[in-house]
NUVOVO-267656 format. One record per atom (N, C-alpha, C): residue in one letter; x, y, z. Coordinates in steps of 0.05 Angstrom, whole numbers, plus 5000, padded with zeros to 4 digits. Example, Ala and Ser with C-alpha at 12.3 -4.5 7.8 and 13.67 -1.06 7.14 Angstrom:
! residues 2
A526448865156A524649105156A526449345156S525749555142S527349795143S525850015157
! end
This chain:
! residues 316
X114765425806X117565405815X117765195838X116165235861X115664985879X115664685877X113564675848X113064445844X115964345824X117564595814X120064405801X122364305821X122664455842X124064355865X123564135874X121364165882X119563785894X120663635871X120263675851X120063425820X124463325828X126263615825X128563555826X129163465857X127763465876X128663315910X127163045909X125163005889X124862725888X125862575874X127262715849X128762545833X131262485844X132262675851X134662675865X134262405888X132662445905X132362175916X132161915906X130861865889X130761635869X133361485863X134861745843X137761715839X139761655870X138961735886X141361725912X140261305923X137561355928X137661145924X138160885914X137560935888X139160685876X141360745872X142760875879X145260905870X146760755904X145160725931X145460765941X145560335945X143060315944X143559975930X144559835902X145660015883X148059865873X150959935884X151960115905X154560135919X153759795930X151759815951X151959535961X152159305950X151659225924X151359125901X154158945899X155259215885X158559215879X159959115902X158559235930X160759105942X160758845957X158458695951X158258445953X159258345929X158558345909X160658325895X163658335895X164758455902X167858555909X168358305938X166958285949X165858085976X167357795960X164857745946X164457465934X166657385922X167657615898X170957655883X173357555903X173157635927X175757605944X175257305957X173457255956X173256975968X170956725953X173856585947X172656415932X170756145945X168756015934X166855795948X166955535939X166255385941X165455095928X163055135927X162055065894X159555125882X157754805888X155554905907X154254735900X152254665889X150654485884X148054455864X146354665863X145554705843X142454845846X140254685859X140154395858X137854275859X139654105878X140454125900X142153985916X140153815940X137653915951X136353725962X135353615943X134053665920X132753415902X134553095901X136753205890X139052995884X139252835914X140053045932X140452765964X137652675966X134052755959X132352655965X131752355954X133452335932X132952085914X133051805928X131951595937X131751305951X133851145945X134751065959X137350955953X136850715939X138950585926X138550385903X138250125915X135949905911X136349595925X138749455913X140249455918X142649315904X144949385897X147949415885X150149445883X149649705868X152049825864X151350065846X151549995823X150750155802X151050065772X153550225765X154550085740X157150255730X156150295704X156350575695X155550725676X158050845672X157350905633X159651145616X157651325609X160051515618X160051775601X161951855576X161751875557X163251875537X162952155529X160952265528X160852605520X157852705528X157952885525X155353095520X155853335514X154853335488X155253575467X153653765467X155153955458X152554185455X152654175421X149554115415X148354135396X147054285381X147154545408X144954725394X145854985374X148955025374X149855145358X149555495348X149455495385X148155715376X151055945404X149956155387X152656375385X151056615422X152856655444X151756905454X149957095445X148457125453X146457305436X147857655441X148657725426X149458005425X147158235402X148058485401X146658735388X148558795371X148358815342X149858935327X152658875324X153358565334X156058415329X155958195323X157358125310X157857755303X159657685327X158157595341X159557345376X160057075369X162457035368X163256765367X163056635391X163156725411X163556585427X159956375444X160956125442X158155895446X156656005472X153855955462X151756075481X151155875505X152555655501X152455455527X155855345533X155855175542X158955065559X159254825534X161954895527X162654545509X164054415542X163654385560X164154155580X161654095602X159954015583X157353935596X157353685607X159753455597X159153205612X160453195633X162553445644X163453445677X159553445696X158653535684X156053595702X154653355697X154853235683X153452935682X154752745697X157152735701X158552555728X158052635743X158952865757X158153065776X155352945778X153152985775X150552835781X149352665778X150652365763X150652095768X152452055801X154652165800X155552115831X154252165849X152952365852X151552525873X149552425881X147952385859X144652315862X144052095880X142952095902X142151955920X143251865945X145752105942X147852135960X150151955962X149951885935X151851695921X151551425916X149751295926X149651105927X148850985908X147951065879X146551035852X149550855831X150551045824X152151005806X155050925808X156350685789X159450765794X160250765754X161551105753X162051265733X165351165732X165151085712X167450975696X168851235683X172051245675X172451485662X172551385626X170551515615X171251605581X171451695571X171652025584X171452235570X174652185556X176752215577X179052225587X180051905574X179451835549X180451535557X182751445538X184451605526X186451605508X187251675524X188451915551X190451875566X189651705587X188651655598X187551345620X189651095603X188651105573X190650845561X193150895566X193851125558X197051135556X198251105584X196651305603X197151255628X198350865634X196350715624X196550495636X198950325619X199950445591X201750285581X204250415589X204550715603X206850705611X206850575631X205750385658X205950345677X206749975669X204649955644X206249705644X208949655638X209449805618X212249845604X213849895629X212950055645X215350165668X215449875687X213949735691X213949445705X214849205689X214749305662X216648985651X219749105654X220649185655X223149325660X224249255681X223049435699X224849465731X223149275750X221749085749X220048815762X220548615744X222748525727X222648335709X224148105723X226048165742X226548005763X225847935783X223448015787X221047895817X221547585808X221147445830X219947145831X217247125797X215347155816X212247145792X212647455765X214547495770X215347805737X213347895742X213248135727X211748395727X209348425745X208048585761X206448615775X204048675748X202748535749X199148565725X198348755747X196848945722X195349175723X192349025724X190149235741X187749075750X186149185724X184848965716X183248945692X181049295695X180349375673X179349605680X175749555672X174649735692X172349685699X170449645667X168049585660X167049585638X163749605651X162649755640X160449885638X158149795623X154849715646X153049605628X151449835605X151450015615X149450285612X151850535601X150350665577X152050875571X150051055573X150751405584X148951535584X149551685560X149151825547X148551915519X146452215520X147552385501X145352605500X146052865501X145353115504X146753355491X145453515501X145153735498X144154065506X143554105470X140754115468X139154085433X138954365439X137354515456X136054775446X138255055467X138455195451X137155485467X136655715453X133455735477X132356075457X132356245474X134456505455X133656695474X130556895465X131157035487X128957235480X126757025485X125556845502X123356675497X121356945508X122057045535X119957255535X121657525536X120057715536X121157925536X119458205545X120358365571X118258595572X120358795594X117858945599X118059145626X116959385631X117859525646X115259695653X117860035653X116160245651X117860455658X116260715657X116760975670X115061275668X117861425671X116561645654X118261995664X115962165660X116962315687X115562545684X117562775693X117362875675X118963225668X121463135676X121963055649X125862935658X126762725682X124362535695X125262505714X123662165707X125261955709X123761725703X125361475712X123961255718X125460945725X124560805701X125560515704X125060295688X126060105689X124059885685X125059585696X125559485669X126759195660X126959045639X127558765651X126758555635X127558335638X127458185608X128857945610X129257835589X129257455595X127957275586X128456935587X128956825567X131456645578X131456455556X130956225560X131055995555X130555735556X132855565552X133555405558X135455185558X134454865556X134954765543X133854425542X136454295526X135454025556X137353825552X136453565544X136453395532X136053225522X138652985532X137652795551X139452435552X138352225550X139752065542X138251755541X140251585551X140051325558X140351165574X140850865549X142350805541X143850575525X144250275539X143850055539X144949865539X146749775526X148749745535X150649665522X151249285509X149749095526X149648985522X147148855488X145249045492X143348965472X143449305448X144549485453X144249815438X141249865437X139949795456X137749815461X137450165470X135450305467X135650615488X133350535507X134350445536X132250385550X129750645554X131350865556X129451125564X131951315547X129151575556X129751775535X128252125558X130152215562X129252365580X129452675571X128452905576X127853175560X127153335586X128653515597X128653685615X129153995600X128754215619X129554485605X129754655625X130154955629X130755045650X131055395640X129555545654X129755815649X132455955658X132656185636X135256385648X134556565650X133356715660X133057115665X135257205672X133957385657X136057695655X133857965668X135258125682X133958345694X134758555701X134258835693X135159065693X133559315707X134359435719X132359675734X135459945736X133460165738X135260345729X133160615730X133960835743X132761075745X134161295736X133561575729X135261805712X133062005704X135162195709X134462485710X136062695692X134262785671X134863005653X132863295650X133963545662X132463665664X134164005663X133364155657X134264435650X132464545658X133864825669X133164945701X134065225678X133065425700X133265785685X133265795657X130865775646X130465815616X132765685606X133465375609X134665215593X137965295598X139365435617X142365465620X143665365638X141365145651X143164975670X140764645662X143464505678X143164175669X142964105685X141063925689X141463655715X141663405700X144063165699X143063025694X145262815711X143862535719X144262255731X142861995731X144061915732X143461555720X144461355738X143061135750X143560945753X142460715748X143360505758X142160205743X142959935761X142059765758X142959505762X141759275748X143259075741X143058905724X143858545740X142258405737X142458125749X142557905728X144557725721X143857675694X144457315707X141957115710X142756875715X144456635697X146756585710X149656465688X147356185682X149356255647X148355995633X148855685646X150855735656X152655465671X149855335690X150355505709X147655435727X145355325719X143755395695X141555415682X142655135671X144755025657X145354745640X145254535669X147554615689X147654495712X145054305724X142654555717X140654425735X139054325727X139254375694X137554165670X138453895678X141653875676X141353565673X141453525704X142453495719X142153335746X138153375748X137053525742X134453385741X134253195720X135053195707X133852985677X135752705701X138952675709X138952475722X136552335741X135452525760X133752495778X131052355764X130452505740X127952375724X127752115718X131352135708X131251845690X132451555717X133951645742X132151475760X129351375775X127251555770X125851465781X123551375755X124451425720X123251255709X123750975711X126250995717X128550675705X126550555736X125650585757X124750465777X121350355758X119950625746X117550485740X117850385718X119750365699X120050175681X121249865692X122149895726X122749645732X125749525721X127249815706X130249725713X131749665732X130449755754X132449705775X130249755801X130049815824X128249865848X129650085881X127250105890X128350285907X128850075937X130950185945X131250055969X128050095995X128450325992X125950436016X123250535995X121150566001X118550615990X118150805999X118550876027X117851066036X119551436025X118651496008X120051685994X119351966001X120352226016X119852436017X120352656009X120952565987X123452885966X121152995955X121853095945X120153285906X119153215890X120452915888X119452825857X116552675859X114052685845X111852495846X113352225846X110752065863X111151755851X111351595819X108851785819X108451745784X108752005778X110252115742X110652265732X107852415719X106952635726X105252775709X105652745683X102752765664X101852745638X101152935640X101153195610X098453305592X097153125597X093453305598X091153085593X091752845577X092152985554X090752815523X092652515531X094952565537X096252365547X095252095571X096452255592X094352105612X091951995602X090752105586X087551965577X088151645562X090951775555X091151515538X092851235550X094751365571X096351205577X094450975605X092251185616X090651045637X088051065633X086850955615X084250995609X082250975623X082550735643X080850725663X080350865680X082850935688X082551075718X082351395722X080851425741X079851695741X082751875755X082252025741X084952265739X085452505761X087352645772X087652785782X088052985772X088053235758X088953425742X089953715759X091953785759X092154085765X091954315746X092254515761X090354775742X091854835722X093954735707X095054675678X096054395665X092854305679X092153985662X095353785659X095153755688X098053575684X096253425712X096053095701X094752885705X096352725720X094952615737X095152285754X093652165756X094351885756X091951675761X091851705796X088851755802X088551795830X089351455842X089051495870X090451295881X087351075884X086850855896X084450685895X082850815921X083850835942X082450965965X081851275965X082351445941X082051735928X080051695919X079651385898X077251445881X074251295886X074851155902X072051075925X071251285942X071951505941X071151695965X068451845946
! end
């Protein structure tokens, strides 16, 4: 009898407990609900770490970025229509051509938007041959609109859910917890166009995890030969938004595909002296690296992702 008391004052604790950090939960939540923020980056020092550009900014289009991957919310036992990623993925691709390097990289032309941009501009002419048709020099001219060397191009190709899946859990005598978690994956796919030649100077492939996570404790148990009940449940659940997870795919894939366009010698960095995140040179798989630097003796970390060591590394 002792030992069922202890079993129901420790479960009972368990339950008061968590029950006790999801009140707090909710009411940060309820917190967050009442007051709204300006969202900023996930990867917000990477992006200001980027070297500022030697020269004028470039003017790039965005014309779209689609989601390609066609794939539906993952639900249990329903047909979900509703898309497992954002159809307005190229606001986050301006959004991080502007940003990246604290702006000083890019100037983003509008295309998304460019059937009303036109019309915009033919009511304004139309409204100036009219009521300016008696100026001295007639109609005030509209300023030629900007035109773009580089188109950025590219989509959101994958998402899997369920990439991993587990967790852990015990009961003993009606009385038990349990964790769960769940990942998916996200990948973005851009490339980088000349417009002048339809050349694809680069081609860039980023991806980005989403977890899901669940914990939850409960108590079922019958007391005097089965005529009384105990039972309680609680839980909490963290589930990281898809938005975020696309967000931070591409403004890295921007960040990537500046500091290839430097070692491919599209363009250069103002300063050398660089102290962000990103390597100088981009890690290889071995098999790669082996091939791309044959000579030079390699740096490898403990999941065989290669550098060519530096010259005063490999005289030592």
């Amino acid at each position: 009898m002792q030992l069922v008391k202890t079993l129901l004052l420790l479960g009972i604790g368990i339950v008061f407990l968590q029950g006790c950090a999801t009140q707090q939960s909710i009411q940060t939540l309820r917190d967050t609900a009442d007051s709204p923020t300006v969202q900023v980056s996930p990867i917000e020092d990477r992006l200001a770490a980027v070297p500022a550009l030697d020269g004028p900014k470039i003017t790039i289009a965005v014309y779209g970025f689609r989601d390609a991957t066609g794939q539906r919310k993952p639900a249990d036992n329903i047909a979900n229509l509703s898309s497992a990623v954002t159809q307005g993925s190229e606001v986050w691709v301006i959004k991080a051509l502007q940003d990246v390097g604290n702006g000083v990289w890019f100037e983003v032309v509008e295309r998304v938007g460019m059937d009303n941009l036109i019309k915009e501009r033919q009511l304004i002419r139309s409204t100036r041959e009219v009521y300016e048709k008696q100026l001295p020099n007639g109609p005030t001219p509209l300023k030629p609109m900007l035109f773009a060397g580089l188109i950025l191009e590219g989509g959101i190709v994958g998402y899997d859910s369920n990439t991993a899946v587990g967790g852990a859990g015990a009961r003993y005598l009606g009385i038990g917890v349990q964790t769960e978690y769940r990942v998916d994956t996200v990948t973005v796919v851009m490339r980088l166009v000349s417009v002048s030649t339809g050349k694809v100077l680069m081609s860039i492939a980023t991806e980005k995890t989403i977890a899901s996570y669940r914990s939850g404790a409960d108590i079922f148990k019958f007391f005097d030969l089965g005529t009384k009940l105990v039972e309680a449940e609680t839980g909490y659940s963290v589930n990281e938004p898809v938005n975020y997870a696309v967000r931070a795919a591409i403004e890295q894939g921007v960040i990537e595909m500046v500091h290839e366009g430097e070692q491919r010698e599209l363009w250069k960095f103002k300063d050398d002296t660089y102290t962000g995140g990103m390597p100088e040179i981009r890690p290889m798989i071995l098999s790669e690296a082996l091939e791309k630097w044959p000579d030079a003796r390699l740096n490898c970390s403990a999941d065989n992702y290669c550098v060519p060591m530096k010259q005063e590394e490999s005289n030592q």
